[in-house]
VEXKOLVO-374068 format. One record per residue (C-alpha): residue in three letters; residue number from 0; x, y, z. Coordinates in Angstrom, 3 decimals. Layout:
N
<res=ala; n=NUM; c1=X; c2=Y; c3=Z>
...
END
This chain:
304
<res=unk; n=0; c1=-13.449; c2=-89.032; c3=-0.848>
<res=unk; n=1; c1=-12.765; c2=-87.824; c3=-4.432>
<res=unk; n=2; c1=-14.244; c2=-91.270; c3=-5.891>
<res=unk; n=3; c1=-17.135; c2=-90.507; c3=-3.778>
<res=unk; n=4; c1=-17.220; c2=-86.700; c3=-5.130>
<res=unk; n=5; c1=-17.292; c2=-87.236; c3=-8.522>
<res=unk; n=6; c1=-19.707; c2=-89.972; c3=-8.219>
<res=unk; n=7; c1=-21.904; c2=-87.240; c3=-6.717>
<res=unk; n=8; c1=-21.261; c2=-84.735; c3=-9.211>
<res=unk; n=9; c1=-21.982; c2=-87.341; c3=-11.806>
<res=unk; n=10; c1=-25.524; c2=-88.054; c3=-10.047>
<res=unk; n=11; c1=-26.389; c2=-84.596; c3=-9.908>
<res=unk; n=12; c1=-25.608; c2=-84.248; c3=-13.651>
<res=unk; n=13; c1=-27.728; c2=-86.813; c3=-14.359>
<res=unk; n=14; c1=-30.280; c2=-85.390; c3=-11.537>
<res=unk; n=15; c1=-29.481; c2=-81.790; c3=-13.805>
<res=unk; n=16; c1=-30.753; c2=-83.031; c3=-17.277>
<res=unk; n=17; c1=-33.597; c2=-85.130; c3=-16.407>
<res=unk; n=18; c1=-35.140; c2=-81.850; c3=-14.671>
<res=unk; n=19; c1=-34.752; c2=-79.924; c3=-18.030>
<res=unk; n=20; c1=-35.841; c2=-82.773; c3=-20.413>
<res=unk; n=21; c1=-38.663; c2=-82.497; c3=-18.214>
<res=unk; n=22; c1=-39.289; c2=-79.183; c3=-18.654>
<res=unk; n=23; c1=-38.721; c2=-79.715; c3=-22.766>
<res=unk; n=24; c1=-40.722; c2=-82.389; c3=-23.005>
<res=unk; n=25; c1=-43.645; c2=-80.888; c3=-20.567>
<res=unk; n=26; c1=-43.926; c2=-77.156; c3=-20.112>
<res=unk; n=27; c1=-47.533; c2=-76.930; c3=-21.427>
<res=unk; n=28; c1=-47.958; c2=-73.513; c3=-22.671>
<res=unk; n=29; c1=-44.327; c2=-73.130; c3=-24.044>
<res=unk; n=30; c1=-45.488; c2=-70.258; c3=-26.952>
<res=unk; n=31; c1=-47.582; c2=-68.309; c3=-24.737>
<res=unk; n=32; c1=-45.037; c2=-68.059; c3=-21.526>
<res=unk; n=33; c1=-44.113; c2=-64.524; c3=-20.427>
<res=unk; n=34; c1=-43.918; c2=-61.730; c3=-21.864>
<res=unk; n=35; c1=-45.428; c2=-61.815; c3=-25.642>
<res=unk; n=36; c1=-43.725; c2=-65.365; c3=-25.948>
<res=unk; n=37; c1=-40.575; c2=-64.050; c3=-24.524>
<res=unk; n=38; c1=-40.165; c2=-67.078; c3=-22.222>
<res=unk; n=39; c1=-41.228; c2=-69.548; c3=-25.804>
<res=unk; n=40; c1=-39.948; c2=-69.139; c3=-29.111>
<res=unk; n=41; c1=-37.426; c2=-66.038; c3=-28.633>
<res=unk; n=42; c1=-35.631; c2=-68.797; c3=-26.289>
<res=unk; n=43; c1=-35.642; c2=-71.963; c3=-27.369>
<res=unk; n=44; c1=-35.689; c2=-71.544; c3=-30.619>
<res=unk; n=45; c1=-32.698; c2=-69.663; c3=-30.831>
<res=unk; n=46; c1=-31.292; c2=-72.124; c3=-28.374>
<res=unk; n=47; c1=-32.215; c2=-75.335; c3=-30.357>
<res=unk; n=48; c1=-31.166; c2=-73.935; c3=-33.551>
<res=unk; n=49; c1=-27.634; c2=-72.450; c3=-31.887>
<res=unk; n=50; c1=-26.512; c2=-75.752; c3=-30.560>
<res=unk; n=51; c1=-27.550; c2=-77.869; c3=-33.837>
<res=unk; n=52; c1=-25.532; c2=-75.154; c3=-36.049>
<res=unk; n=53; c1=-22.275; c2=-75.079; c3=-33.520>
<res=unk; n=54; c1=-22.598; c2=-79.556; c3=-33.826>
<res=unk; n=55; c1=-22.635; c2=-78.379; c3=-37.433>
<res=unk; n=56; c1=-19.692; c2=-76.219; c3=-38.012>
<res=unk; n=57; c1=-17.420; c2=-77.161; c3=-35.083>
<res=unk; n=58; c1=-15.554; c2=-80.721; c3=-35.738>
<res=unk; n=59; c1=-15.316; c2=-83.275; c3=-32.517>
<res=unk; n=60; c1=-11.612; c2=-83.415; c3=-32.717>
<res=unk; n=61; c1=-11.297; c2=-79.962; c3=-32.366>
<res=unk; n=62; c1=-13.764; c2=-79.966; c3=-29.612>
<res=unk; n=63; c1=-11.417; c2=-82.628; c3=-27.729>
<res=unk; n=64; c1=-8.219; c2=-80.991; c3=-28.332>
<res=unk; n=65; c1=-9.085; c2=-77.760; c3=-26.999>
<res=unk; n=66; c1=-11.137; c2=-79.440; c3=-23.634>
<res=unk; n=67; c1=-7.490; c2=-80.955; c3=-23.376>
<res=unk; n=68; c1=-5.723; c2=-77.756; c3=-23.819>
<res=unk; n=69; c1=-8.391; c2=-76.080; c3=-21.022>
<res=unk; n=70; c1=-7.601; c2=-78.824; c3=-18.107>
<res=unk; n=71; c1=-3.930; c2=-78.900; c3=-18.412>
<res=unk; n=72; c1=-4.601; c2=-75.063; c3=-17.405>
<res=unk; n=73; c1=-6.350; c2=-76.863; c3=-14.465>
<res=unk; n=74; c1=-3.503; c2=-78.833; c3=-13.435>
<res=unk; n=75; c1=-2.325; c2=-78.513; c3=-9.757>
<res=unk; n=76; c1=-5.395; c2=-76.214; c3=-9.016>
<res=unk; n=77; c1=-7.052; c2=-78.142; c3=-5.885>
<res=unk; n=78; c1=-10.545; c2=-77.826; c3=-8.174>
<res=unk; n=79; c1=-12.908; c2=-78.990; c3=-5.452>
<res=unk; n=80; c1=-12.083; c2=-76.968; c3=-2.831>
<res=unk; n=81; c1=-12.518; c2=-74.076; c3=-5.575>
<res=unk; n=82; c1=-16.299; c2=-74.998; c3=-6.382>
<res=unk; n=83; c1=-17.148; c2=-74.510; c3=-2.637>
<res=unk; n=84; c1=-15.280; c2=-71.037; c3=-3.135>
<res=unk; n=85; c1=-17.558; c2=-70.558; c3=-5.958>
<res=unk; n=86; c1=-20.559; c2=-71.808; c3=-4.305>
<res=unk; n=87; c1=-20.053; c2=-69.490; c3=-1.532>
<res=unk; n=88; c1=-19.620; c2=-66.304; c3=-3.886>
<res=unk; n=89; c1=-22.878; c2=-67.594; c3=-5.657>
<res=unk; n=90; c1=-24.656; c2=-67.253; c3=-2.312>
<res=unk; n=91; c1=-23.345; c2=-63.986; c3=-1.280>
<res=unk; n=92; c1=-24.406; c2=-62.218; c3=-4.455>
<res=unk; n=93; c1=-27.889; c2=-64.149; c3=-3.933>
<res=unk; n=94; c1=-28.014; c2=-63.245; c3=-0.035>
<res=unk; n=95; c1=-26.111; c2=-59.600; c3=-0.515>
<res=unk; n=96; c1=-28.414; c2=-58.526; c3=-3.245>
<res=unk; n=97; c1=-31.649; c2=-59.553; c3=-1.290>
<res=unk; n=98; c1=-30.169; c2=-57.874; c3=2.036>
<res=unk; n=99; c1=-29.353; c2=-54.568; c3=0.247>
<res=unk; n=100; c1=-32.454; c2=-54.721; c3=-1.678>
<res=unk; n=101; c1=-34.575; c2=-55.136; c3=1.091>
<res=unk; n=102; c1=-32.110; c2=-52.009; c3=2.976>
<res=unk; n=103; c1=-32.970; c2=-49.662; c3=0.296>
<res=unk; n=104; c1=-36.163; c2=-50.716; c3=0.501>
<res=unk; n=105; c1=-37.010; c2=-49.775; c3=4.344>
<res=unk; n=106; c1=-35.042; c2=-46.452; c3=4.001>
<res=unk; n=107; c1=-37.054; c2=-45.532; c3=1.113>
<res=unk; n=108; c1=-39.101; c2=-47.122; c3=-1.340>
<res=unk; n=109; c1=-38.396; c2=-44.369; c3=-3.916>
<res=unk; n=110; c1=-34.710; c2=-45.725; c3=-3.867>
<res=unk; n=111; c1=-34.775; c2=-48.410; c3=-7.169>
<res=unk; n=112; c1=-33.654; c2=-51.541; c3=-5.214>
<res=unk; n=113; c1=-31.874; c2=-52.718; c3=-8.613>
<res=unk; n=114; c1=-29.144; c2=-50.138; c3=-8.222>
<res=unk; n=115; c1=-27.313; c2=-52.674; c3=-5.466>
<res=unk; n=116; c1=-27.572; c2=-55.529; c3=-7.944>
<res=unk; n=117; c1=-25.025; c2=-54.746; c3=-10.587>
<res=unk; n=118; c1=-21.683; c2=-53.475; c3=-7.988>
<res=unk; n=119; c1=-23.185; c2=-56.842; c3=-5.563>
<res=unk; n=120; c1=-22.935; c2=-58.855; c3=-9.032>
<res=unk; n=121; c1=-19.394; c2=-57.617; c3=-10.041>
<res=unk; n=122; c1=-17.746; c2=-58.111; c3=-6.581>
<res=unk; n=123; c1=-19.050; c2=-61.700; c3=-5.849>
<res=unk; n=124; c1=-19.222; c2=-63.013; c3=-9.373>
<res=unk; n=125; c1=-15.964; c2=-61.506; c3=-10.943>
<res=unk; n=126; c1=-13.648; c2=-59.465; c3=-8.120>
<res=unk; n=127; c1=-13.290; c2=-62.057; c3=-5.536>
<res=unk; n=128; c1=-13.730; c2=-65.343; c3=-7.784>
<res=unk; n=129; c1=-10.883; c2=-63.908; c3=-9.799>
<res=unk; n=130; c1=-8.905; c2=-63.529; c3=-6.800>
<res=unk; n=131; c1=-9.033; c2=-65.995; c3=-4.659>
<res=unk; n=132; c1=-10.104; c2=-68.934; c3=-7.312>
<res=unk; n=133; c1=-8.552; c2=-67.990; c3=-11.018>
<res=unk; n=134; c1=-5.473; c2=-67.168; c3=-9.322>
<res=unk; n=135; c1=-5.461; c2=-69.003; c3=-6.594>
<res=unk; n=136; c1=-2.169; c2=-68.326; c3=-5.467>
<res=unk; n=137; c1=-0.687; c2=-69.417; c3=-8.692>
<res=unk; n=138; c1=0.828; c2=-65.638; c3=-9.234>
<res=unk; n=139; c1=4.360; c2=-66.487; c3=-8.730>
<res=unk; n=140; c1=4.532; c2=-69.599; c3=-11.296>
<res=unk; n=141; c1=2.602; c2=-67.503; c3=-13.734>
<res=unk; n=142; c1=-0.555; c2=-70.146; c3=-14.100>
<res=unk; n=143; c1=-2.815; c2=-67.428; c3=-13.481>
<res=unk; n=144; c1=-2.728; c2=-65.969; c3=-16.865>
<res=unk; n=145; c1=-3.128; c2=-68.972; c3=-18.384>
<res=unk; n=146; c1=-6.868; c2=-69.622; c3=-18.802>
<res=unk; n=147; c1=-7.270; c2=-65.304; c3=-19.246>
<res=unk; n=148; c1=-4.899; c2=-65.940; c3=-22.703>
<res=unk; n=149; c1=-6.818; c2=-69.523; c3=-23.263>
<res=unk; n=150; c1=-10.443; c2=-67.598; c3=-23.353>
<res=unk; n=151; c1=-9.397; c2=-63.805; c3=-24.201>
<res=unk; n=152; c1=-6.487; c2=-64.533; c3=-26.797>
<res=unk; n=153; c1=-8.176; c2=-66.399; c3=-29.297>
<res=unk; n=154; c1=-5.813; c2=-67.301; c3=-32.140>
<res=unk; n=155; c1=-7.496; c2=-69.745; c3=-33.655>
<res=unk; n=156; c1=-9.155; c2=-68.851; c3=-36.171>
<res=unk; n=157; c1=-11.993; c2=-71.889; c3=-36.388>
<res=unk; n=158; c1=-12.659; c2=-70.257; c3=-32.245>
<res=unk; n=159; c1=-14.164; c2=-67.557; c3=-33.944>
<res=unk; n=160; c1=-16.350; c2=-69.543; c3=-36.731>
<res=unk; n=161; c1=-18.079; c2=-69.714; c3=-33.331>
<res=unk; n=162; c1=-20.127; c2=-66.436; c3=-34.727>
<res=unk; n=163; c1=-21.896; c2=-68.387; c3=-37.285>
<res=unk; n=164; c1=-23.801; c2=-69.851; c3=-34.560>
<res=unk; n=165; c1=-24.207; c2=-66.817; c3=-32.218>
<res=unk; n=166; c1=-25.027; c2=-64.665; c3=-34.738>
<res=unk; n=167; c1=-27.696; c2=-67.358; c3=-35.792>
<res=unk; n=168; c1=-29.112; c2=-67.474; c3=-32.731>
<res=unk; n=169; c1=-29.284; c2=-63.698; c3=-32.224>
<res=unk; n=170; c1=-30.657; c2=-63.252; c3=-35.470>
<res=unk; n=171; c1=-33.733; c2=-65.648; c3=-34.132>
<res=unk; n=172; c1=-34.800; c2=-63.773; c3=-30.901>
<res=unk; n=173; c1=-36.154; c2=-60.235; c3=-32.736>
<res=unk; n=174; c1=-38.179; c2=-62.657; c3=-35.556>
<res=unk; n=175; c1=-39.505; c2=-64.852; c3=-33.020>
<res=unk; n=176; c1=-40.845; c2=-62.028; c3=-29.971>
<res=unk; n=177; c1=-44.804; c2=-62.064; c3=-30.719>
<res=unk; n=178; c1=-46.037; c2=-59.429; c3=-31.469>
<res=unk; n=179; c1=-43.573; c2=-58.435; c3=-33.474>
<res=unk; n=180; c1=-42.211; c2=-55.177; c3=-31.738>
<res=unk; n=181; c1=-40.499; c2=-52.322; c3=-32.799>
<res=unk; n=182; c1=-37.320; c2=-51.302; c3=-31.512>
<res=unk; n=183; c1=-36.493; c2=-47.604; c3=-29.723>
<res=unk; n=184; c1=-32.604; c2=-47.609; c3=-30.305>
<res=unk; n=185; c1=-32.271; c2=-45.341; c3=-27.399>
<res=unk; n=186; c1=-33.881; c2=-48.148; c3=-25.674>
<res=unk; n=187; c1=-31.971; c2=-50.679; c3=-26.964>
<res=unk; n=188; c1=-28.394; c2=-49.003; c3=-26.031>
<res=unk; n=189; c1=-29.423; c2=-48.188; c3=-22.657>
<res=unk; n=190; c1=-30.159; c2=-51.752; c3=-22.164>
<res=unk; n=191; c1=-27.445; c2=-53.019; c3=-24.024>
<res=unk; n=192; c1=-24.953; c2=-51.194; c3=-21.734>
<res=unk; n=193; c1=-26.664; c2=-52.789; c3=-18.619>
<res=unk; n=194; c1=-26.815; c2=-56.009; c3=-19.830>
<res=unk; n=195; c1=-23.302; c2=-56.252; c3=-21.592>
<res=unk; n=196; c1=-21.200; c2=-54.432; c3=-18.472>
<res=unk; n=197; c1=-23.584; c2=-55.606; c3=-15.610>
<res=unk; n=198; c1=-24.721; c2=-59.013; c3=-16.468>
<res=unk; n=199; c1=-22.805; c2=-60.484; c3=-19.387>
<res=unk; n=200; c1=-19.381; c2=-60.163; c3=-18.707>
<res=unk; n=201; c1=-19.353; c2=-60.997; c3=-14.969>
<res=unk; n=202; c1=-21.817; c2=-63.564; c3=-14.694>
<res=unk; n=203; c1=-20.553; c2=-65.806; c3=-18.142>
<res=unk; n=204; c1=-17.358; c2=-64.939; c3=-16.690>
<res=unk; n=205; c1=-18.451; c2=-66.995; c3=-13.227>
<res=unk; n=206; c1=-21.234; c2=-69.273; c3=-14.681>
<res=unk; n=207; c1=-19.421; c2=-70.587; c3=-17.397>
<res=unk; n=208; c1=-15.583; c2=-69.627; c3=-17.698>
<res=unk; n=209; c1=-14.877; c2=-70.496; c3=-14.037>
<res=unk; n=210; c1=-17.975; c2=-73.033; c3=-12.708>
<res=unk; n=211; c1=-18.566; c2=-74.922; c3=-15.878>
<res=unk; n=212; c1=-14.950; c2=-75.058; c3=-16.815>
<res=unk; n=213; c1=-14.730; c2=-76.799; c3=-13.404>
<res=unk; n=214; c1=-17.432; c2=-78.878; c3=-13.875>
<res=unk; n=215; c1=-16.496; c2=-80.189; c3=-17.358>
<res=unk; n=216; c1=-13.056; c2=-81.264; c3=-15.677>
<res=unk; n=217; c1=-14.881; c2=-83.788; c3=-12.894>
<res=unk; n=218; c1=-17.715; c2=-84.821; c3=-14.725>
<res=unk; n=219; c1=-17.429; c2=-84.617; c3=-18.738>
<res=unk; n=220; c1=-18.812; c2=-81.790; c3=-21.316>
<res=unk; n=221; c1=-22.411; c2=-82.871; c3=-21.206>
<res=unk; n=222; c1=-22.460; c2=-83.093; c3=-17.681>
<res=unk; n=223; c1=-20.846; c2=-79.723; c3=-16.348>
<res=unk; n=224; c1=-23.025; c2=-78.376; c3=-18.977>
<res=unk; n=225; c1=-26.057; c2=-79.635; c3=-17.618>
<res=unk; n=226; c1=-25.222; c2=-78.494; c3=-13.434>
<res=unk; n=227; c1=-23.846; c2=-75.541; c3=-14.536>
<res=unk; n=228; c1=-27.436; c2=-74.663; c3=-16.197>
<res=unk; n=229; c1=-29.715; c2=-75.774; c3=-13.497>
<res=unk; n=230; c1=-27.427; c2=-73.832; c3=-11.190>
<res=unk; n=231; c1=-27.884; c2=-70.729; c3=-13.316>
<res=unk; n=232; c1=-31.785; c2=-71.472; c3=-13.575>
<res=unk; n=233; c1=-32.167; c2=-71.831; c3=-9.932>
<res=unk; n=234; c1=-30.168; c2=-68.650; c3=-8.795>
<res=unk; n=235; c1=-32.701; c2=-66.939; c3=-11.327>
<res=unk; n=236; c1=-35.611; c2=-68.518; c3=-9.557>
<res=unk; n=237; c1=-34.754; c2=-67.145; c3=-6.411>
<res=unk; n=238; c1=-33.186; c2=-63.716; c3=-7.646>
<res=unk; n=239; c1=-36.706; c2=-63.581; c3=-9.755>
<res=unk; n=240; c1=-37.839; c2=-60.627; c3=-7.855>
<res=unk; n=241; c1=-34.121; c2=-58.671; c3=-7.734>
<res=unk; n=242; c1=-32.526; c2=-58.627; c3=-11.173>
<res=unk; n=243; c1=-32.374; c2=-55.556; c3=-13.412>
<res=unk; n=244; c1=-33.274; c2=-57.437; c3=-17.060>
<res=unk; n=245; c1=-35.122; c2=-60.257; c3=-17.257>
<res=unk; n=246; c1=-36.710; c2=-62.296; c3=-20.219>
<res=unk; n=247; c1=-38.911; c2=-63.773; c3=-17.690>
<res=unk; n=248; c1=-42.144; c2=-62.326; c3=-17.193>
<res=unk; n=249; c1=-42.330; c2=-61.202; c3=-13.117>
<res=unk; n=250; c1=-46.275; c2=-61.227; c3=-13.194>
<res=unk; n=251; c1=-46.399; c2=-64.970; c3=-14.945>
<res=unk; n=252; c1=-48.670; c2=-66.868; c3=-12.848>
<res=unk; n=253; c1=-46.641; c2=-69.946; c3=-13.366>
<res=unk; n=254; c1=-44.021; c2=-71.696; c3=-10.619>
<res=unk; n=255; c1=-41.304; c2=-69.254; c3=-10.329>
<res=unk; n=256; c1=-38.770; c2=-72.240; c3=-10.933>
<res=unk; n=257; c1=-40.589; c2=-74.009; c3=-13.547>
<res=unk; n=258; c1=-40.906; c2=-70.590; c3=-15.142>
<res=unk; n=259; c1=-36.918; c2=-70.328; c3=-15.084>
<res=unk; n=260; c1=-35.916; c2=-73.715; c3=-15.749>
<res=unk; n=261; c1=-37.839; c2=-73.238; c3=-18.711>
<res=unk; n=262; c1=-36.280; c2=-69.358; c3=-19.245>
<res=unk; n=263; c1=-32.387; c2=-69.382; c3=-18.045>
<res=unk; n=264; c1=-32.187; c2=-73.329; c3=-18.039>
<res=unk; n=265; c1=-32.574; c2=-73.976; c3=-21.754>
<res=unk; n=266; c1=-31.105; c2=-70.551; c3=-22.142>
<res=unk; n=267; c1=-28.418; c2=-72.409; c3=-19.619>
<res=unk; n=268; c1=-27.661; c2=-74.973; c3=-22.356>
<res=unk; n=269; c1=-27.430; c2=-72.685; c3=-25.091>
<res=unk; n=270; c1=-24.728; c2=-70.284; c3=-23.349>
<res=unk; n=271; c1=-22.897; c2=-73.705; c3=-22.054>
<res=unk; n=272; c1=-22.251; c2=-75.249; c3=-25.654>
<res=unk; n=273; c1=-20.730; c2=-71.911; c3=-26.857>
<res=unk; n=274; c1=-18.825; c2=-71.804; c3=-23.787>
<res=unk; n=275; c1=-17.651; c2=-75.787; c3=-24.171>
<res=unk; n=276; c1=-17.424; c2=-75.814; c3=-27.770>
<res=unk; n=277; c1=-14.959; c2=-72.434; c3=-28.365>
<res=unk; n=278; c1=-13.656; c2=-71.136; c3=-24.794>
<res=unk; n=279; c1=-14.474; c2=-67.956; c3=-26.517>
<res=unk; n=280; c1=-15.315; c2=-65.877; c3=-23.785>
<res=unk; n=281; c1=-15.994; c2=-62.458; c3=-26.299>
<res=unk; n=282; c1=-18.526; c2=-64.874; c3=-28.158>
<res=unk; n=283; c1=-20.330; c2=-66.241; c3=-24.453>
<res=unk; n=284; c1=-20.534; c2=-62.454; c3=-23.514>
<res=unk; n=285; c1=-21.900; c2=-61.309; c3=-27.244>
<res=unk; n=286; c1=-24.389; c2=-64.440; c3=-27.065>
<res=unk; n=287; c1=-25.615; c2=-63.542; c3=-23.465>
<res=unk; n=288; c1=-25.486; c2=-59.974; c3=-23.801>
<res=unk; n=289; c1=-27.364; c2=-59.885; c3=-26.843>
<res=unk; n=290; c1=-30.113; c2=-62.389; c3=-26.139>
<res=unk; n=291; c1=-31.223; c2=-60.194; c3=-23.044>
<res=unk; n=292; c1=-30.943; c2=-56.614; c3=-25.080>
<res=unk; n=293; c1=-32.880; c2=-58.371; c3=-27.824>
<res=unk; n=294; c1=-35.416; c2=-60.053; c3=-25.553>
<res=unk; n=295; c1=-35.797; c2=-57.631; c3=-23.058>
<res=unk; n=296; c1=-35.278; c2=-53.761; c3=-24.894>
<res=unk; n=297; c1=-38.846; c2=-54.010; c3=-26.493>
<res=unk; n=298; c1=-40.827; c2=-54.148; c3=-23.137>
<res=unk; n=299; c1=-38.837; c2=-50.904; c3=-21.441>
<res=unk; n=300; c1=-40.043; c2=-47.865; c3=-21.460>
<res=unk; n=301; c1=-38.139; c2=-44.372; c3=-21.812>
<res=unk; n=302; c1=-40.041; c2=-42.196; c3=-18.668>
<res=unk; n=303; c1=-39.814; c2=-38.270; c3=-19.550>
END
């Protein structure tokens, strides 16, 4: 059964990067997707350019230690069973946030539907994966603290040379938004708020820290990399109509999941090398976090 599991996982890794080579290699109007190239430049090229620098600056031996200091964290956790936990928590925020969306909406359609998003987010993608799959049960032996100090207590200093990169790629997203648009920093904080409390910390958190991790363990880097993004492109496929901040324009005319795989899938690989590389969860949350206030502040509006 486990032979036959991984062999499965390892096919849908496979399946997982051939669908976004595809979409590198054929999304035909790449510069002029979304928003004022929102969905082009101000995402992949900070992408491309953010994994070539961290290949740069980060050494492979370092890489491999550290992947073998992560899954000794993993040992005697029954890891399968905790990816269906995971899968199910992925659903319910999918099917709670359409359900209370579409509640608010029939009682009144002056309530904002996205005020159920971020508390549905926080309970399915951080409160109960953090109990009943980071700790799972491991309390008493003390092995749930283990990957918190791995990804929070970062002592090594060449963990945090992990900001040449982010920072790289941040700097990228503002240059590359056509036209070039001017910032409101009231704007910007209110959006930075949302998107650092209610997006970036719960769902790199789940996506990454706790499903990629995961991942990585069965199938390899490359390959928990590459599910892990497709999983986070398809959720924002079907959430496309529910979220609070998107880079993704809502009114593009193209395929809802082409338009994603080509938005939070590349964005998927991106977040998924700085998560692999440095199990630096303060850099995965800066990188997210910043990318959407960066990509997303200019087209807000302050009302009154």
């Amino acid at each position: 059964m486990t032979k036959a599991y991984s062999r499965m996982l390892r096919a849908a890794a496979a399946g997982a990067a051939a669908v976004l080579l595809a979409v590198l290699l054929l999304h035909p109007a790449l510069p002029a997707a979304g928003q004022g190239g929102i969905v082009g430049l101000s995402v992949w090229l900070p992408s491309v350019i953010g994994i070539l620098v961290m290949l740069a600056v980060t050494g492979h031996q370092r890489r491999h230690d550290l992947d073998a200091r992560t899954f000794s964290v993993l040992d005697g956790h029954p890891v399968h069973r905790e990816l269906c936990w995971l899968a199910v928590f992925l659903l319910g925020f999918i099917g709670g946030t359409i359900g209370l969306s579409a509640l608010f909406h029939s009682i009144s359609t002056d309530i904002p539907f996205v005020i159920a998003v971020p508390a549905v987010r926080v309970l399915f993608l951080f409160v109960l994966p953090v109990l009943f799959v980071d700790q799972a049960g491991f309390n008493v032996s003390g092995q749930a603290t283990a990957m918190p100090s791995l990804a929070m207590a970062v002592g090594d200093r060449w963990r945090w040379a992990g900001l040449i990169p982010v920072l790289a790629a941040l700097a990228l997203v503002p240059l590359t938004i056509h036209p070039v648009a001017l910032y409101d920093v009231r704007l910007v904080l209110l959006t930075a708020v949302v998107a650092f409390i209610a997006v970036a910390v719960p769902e790199e958190i789940f996506f990454r820290g706790m499903v990629q991790t995961r991942l990585e363990w069965l199938v390899g880097r490359w390959g928990g990399i590459a599910i892990t993004a497709l999983v986070f492109a398809v959720t924002y496929a079907v959430m496309k109509d529910y979220v609070e901040l998107s880079p993704m324009d809502k009114g593009s005319t193209a395929a809802p999941w082409y338009s994603s795989a080509a938005t939070y899938g590349v964005l998927g690989l991106l977040y998924g090398c700085t998560w692999s590389f440095y199990r630096n969860i303060w850099l995965s949350i800066l990188l997210r976090g910043g990318i959407l206030t960066l990509a997303v502040a200019p087209t807000l509006r302050l009302i009154g």
